[in-house]
PyMOL Python script that loads the backbone (N, CA, C, O; Angstrom):
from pymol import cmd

cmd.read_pdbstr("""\
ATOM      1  N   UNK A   1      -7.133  17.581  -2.854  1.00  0.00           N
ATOM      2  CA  UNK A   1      -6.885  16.173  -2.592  1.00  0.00           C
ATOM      3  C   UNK A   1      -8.134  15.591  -1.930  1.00  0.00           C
ATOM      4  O   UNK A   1      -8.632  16.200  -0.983  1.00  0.00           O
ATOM      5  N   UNK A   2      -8.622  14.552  -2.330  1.00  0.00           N
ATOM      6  CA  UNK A   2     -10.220  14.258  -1.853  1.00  0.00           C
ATOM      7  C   UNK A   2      -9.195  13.140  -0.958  1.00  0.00           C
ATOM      8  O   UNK A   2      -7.990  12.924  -0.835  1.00  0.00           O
ATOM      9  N   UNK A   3     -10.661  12.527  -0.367  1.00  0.00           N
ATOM     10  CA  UNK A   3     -10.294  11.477   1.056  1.00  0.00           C
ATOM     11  C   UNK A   3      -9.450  10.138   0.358  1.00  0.00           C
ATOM     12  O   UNK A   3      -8.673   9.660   1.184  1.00  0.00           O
ATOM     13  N   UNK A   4      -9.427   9.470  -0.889  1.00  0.00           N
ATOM     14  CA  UNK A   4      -9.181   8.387  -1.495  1.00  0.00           C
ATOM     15  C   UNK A   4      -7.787   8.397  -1.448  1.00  0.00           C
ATOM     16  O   UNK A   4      -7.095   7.630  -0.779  1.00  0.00           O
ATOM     17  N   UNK A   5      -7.244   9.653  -2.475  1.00  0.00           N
ATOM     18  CA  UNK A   5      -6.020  10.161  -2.481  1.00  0.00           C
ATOM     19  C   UNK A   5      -4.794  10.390  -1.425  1.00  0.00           C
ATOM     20  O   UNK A   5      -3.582  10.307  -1.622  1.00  0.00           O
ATOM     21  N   UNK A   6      -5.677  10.777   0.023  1.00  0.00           N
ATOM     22  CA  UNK A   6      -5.220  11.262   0.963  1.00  0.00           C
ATOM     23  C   UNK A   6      -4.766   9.395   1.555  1.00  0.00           C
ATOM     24  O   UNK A   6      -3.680   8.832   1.686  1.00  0.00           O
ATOM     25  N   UNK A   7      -6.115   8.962   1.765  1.00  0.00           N
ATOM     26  CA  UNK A   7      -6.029   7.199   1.932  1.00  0.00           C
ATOM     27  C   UNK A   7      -5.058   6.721   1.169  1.00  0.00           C
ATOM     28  O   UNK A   7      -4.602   5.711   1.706  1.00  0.00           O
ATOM     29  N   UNK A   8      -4.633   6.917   0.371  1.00  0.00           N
ATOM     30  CA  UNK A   8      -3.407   6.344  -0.745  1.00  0.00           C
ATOM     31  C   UNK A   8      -2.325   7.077  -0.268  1.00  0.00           C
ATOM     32  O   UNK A   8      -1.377   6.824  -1.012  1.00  0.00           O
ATOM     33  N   UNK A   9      -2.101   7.607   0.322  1.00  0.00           N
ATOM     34  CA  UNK A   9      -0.743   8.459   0.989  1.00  0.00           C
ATOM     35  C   UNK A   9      -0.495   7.877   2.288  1.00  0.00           C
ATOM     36  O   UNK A   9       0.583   7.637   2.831  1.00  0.00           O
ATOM     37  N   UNK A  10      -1.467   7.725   2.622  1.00  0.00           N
ATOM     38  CA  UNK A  10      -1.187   6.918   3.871  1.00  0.00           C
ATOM     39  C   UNK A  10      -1.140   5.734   3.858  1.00  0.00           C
ATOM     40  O   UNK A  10      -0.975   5.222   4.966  1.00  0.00           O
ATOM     41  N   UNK A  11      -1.240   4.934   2.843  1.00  0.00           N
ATOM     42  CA  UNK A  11      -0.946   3.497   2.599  1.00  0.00           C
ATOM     43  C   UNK A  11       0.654   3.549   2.194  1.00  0.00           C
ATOM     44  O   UNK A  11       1.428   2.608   2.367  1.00  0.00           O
ATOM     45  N   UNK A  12       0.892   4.416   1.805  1.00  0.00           N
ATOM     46  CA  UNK A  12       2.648   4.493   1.344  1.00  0.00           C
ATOM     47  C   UNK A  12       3.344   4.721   3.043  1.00  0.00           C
ATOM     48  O   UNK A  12       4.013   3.902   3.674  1.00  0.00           O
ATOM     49  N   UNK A  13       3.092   5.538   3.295  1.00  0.00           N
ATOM     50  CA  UNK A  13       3.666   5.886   4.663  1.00  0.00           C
ATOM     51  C   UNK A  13       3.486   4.628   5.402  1.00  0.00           C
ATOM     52  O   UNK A  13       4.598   4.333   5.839  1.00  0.00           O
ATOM     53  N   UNK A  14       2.590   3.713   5.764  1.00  0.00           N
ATOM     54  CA  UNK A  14       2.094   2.986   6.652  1.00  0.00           C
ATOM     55  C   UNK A  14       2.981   1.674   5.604  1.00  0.00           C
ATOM     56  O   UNK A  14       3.200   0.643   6.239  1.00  0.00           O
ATOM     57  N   UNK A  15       3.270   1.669   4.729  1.00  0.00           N
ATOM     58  CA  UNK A  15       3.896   0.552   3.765  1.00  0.00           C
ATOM     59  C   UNK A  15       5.748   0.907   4.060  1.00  0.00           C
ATOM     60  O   UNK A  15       6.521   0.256   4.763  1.00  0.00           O
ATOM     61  N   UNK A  16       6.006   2.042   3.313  1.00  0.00           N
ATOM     62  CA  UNK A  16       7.224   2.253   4.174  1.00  0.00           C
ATOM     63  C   UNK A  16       7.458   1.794   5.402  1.00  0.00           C
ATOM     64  O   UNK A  16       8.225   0.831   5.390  1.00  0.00           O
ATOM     65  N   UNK A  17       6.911   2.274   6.965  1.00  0.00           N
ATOM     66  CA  UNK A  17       7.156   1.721   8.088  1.00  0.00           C
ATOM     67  C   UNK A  17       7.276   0.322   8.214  1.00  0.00           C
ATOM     68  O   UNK A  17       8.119  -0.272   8.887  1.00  0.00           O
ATOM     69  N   UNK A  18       6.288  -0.217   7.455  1.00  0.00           N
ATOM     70  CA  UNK A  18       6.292  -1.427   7.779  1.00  0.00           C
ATOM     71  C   UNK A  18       7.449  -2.723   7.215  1.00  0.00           C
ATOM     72  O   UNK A  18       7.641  -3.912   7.465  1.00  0.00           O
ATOM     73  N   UNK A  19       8.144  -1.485   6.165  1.00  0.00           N
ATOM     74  CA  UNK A  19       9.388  -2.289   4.664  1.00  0.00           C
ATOM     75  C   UNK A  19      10.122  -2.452   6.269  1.00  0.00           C
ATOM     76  O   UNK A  19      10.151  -3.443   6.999  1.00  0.00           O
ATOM     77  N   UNK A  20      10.930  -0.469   6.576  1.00  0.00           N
ATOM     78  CA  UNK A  20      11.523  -0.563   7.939  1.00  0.00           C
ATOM     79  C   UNK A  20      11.930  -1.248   8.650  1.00  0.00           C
ATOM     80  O   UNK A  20      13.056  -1.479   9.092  1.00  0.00           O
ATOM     81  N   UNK A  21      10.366  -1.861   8.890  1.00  0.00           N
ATOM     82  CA  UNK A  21      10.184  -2.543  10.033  1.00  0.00           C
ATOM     83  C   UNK A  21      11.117  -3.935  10.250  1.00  0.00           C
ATOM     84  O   UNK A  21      12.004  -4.321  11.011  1.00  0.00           O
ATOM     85  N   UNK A  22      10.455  -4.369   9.254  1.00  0.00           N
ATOM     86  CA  UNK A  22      10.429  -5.923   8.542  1.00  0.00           C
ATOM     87  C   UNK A  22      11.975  -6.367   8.444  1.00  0.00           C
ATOM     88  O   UNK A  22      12.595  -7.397   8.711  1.00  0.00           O
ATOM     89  N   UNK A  23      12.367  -4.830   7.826  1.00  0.00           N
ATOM     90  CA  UNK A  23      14.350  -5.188   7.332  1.00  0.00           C
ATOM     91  C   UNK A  23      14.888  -5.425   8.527  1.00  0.00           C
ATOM     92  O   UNK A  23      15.833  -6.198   8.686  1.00  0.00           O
ATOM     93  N   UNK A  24      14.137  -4.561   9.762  1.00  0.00           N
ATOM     94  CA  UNK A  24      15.432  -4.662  10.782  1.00  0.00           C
ATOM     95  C   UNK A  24      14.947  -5.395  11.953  1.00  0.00           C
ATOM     96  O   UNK A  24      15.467  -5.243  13.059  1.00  0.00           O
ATOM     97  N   UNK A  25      13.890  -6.243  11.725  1.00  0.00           N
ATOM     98  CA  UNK A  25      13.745  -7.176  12.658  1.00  0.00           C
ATOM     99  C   UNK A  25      13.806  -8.753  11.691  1.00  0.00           C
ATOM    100  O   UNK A  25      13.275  -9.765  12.147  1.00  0.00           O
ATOM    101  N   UNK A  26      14.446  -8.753  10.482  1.00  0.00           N
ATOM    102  CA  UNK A  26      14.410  -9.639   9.732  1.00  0.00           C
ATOM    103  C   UNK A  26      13.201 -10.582   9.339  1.00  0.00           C
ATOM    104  O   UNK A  26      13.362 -11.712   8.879  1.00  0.00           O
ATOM    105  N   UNK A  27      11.982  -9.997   9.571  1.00  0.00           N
ATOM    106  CA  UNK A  27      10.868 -10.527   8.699  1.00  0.00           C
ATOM    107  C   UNK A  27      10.153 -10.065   7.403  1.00  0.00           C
ATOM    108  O   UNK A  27       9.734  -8.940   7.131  1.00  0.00           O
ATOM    109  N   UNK A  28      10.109 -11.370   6.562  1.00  0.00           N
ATOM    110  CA  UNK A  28       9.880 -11.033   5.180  1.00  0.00           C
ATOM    111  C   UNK A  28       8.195 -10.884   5.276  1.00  0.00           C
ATOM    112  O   UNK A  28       7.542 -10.117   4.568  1.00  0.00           O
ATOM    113  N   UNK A  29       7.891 -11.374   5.837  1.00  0.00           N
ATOM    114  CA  UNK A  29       6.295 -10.906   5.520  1.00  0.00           C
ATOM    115  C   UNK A  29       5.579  -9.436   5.724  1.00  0.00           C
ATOM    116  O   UNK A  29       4.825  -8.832   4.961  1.00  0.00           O
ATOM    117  N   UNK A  30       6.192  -8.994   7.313  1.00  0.00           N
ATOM    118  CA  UNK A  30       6.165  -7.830   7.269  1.00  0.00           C
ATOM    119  C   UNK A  30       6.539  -6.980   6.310  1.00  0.00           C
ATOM    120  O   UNK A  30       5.841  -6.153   5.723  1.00  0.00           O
ATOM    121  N   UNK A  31       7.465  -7.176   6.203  1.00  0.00           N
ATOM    122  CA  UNK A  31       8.261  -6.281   4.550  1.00  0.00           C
ATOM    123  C   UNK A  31       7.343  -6.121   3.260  1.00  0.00           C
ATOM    124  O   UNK A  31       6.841  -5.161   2.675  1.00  0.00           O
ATOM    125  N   UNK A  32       7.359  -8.001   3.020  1.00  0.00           N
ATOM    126  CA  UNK A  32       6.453  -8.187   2.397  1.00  0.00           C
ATOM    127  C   UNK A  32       4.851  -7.368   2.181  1.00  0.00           C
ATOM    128  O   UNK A  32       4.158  -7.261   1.169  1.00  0.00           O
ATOM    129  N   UNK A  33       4.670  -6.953   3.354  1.00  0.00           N
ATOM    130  CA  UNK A  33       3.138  -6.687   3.275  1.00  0.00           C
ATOM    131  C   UNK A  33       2.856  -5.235   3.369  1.00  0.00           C
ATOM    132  O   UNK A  33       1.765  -4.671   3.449  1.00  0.00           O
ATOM    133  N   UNK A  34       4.354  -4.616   3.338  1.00  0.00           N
ATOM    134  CA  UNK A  34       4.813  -3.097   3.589  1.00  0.00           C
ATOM    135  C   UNK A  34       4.567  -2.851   2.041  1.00  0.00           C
ATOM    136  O   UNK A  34       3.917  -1.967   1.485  1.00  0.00           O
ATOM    137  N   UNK A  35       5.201  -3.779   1.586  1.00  0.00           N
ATOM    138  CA  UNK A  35       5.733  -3.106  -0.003  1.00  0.00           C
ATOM    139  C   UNK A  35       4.129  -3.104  -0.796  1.00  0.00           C
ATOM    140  O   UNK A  35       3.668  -2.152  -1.426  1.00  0.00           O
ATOM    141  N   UNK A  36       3.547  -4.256  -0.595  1.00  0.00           N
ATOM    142  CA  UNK A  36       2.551  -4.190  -1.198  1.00  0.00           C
ATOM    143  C   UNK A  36       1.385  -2.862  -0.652  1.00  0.00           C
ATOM    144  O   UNK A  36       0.585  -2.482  -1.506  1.00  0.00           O
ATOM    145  N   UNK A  37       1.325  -2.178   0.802  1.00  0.00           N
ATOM    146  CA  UNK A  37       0.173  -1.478   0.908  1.00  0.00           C
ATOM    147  C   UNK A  37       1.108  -0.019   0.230  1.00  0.00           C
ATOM    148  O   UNK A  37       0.432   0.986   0.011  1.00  0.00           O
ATOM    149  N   UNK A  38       2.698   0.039  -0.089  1.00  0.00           N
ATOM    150  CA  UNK A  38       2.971   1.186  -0.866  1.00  0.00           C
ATOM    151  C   UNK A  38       2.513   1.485  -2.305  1.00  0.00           C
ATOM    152  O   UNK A  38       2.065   2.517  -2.803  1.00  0.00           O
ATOM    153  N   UNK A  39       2.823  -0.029  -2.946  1.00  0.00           N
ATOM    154  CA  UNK A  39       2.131  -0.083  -4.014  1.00  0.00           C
ATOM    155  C   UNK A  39       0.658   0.252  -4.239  1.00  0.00           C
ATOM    156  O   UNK A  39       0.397   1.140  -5.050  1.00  0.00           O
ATOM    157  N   UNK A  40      -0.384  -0.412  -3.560  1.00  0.00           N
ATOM    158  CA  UNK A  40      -1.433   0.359  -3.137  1.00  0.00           C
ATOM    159  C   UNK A  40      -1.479   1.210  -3.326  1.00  0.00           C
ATOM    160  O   UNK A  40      -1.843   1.621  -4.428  1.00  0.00           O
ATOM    161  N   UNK A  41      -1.111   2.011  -2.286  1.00  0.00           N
ATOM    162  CA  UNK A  41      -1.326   3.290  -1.945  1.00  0.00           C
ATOM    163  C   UNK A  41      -0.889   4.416  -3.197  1.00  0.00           C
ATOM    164  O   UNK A  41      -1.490   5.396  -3.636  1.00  0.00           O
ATOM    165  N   UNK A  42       0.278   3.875  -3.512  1.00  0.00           N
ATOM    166  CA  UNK A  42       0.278   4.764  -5.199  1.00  0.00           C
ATOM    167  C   UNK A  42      -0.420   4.630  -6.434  1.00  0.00           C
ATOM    168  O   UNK A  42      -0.458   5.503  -7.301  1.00  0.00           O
ATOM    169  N   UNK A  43      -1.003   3.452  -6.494  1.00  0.00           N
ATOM    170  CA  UNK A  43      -2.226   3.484  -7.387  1.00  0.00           C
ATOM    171  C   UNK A  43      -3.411   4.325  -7.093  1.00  0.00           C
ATOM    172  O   UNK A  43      -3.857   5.100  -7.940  1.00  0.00           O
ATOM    173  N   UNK A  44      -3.922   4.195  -5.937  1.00  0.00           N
ATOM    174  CA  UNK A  44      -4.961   4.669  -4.847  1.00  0.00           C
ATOM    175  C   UNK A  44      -4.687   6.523  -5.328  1.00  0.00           C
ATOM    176  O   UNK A  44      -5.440   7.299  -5.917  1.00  0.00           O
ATOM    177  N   UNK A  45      -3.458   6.694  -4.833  1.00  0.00           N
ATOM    178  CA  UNK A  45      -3.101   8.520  -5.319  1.00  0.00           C
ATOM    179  C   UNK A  45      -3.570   8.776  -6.799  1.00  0.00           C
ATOM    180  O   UNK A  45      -4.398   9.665  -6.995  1.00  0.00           O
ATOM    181  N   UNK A  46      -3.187   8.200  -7.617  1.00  0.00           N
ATOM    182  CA  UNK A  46      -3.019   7.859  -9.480  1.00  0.00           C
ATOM    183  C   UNK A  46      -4.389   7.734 -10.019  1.00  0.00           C
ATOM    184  O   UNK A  46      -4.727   8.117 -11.139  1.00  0.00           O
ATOM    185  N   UNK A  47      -5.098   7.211  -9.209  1.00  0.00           N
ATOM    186  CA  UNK A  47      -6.592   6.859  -9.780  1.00  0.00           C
ATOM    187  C   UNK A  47      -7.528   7.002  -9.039  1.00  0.00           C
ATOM    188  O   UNK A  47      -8.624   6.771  -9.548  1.00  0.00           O
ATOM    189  N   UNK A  48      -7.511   7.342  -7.873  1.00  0.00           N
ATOM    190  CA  UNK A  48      -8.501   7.489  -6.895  1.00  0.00           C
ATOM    191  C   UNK A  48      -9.517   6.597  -6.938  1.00  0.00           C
ATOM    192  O   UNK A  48     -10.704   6.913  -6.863  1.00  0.00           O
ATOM    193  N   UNK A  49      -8.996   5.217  -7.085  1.00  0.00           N
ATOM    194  CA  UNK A  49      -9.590   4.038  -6.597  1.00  0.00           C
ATOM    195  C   UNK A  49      -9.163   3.986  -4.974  1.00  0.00           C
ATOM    196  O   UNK A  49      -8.223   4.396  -4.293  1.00  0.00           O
ATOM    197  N   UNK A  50     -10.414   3.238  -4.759  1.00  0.00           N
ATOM    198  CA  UNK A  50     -10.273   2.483  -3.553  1.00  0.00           C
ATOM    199  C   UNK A  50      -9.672   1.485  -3.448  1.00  0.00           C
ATOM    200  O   UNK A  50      -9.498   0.735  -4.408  1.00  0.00           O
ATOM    201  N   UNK A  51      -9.033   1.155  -1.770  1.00  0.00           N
ATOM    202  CA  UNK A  51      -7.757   0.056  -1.689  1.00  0.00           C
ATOM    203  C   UNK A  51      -8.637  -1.780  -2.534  1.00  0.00           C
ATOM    204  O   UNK A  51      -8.169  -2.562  -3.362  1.00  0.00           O
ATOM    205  N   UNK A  52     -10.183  -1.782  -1.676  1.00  0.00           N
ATOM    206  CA  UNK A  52     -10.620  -2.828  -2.315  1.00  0.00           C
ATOM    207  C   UNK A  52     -10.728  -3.265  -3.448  1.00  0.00           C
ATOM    208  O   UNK A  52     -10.298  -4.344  -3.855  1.00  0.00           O
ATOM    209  N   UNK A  53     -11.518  -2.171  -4.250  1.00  0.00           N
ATOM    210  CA  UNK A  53     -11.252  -1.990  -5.582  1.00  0.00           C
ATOM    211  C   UNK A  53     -10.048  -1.948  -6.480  1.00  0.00           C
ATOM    212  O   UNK A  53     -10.340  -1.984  -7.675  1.00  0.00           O
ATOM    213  N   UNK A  54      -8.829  -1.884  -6.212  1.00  0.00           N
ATOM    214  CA  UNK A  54      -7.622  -2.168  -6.870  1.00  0.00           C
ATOM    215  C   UNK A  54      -7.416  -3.511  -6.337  1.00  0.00           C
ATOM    216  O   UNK A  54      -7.126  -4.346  -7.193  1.00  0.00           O
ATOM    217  N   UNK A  55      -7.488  -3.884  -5.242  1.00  0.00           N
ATOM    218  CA  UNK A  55      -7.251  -5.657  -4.896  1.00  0.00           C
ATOM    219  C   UNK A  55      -7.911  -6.299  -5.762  1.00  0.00           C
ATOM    220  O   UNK A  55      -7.219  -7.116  -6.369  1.00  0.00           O
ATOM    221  N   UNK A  56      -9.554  -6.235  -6.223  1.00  0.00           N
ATOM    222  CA  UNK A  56     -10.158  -6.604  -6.785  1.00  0.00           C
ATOM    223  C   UNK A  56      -9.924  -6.863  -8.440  1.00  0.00           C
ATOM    224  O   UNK A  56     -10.110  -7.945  -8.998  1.00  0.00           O
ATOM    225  N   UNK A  57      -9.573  -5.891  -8.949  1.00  0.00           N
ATOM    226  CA  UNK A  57      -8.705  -5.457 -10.021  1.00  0.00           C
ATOM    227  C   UNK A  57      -7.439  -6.280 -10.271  1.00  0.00           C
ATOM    228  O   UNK A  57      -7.124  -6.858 -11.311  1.00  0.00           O
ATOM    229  N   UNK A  58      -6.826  -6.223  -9.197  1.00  0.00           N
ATOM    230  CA  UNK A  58      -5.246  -7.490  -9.562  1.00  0.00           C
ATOM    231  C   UNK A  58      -5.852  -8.580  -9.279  1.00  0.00           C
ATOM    232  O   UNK A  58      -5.521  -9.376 -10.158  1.00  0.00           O
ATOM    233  N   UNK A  59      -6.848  -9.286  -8.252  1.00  0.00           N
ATOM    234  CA  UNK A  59      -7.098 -10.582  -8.390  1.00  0.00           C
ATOM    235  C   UNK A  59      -7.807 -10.952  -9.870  1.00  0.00           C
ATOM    236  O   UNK A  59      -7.648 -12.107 -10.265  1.00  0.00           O
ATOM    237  N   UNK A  60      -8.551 -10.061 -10.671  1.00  0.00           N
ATOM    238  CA  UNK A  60      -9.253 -10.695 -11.446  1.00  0.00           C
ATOM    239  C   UNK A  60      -8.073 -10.882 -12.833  1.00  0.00           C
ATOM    240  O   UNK A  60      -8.533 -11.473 -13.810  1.00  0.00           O
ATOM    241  N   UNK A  61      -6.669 -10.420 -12.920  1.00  0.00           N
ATOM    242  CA  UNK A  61      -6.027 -10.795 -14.002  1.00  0.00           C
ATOM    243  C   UNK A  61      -5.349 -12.117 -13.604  1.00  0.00           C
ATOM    244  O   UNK A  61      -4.660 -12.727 -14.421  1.00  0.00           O
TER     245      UNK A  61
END
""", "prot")
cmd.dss("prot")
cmd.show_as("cartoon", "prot")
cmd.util.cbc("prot")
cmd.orient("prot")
């Protein structure tokens, strides 16, 4: 597992906590911003892109 991969695992974990978070203090952004660094983070595992480089990637479609 190189460092990218490992970085993409921890964007899921750190995205989870933050879904958690969000549900049980009733904020959608938090949630919101959970779900998206999981998503991340499983692309990040899948391709061993970097987090910028996949942002970069969905803004340009």
């Amino acid at each position: 597992m190189n460092s990218t991969e490992l970085e993409g695992k921890w964007n899921q974990v750190k995205g989870d906590f933050k879904q958690k978070y969000g549900k049980h203090f009733d904020n959608d952004d938090t949630f919101a911003d959970g779900k998206m660094d999981e998503v991340l983070g499983r692309i990040q595992e899948k391709t061993g892109k970097t987090k910028e480089a996949i942002k970069e990637e969905i803004e340009k479609w």
